[in-house]
N, C-alpha and C positions, 0 to 999 in steps of 0.2 A: 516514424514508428517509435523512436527512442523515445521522443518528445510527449507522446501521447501516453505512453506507458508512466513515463515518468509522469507525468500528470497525474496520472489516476492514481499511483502508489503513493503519491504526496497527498492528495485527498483522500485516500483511504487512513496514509498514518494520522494526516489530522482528526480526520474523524474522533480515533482510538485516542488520540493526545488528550482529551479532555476530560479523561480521568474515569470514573466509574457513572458517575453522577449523569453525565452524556450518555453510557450505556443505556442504563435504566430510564432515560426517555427516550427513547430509539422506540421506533413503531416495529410491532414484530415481524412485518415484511421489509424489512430493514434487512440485506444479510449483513453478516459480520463480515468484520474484515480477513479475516480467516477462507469464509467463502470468497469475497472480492478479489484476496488473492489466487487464490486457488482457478478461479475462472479467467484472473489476467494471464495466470502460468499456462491455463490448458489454451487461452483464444491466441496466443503469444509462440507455443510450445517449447515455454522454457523451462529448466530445470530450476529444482530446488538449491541448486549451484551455483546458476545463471544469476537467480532473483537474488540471492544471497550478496554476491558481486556487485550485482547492480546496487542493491542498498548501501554497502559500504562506499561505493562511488560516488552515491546522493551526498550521503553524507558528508563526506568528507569534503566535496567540492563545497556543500554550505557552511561547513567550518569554516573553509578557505576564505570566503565573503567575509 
């Protein structure tokens, strides 16, 4: 479950990495990444605490690479 989550948070931040320029050609049933997470937090039922934690953990372990 970690694995999968973490997947989609990573394709979600990539999406958003590519600046504005990626926004503005996103199809309007595109949701944002705001909904994407919001829908990983409610299918998941984690806190805005939980996901908070978990990012800092992504992170930091791809620093560590």
């Amino acid at each position: 479950m970690f694995r999968e989550l973490d997947d989609a948070l990573a394709s979600a931040l990539r999406d958003i990495g590519g600046g504005d320029a990626d926004a503005q050609d996103a199809s309007p049933s595109t949701p944002s990444f705001e909904e994407r997470l919001h829908d990983l937090m409610q299918e998941y039922q984690l806190s805005s605490r939980n996901v908070a934690t978990l990012l800092r953990t992504i992170v930091e372990l791809r620093q560590a690479q």
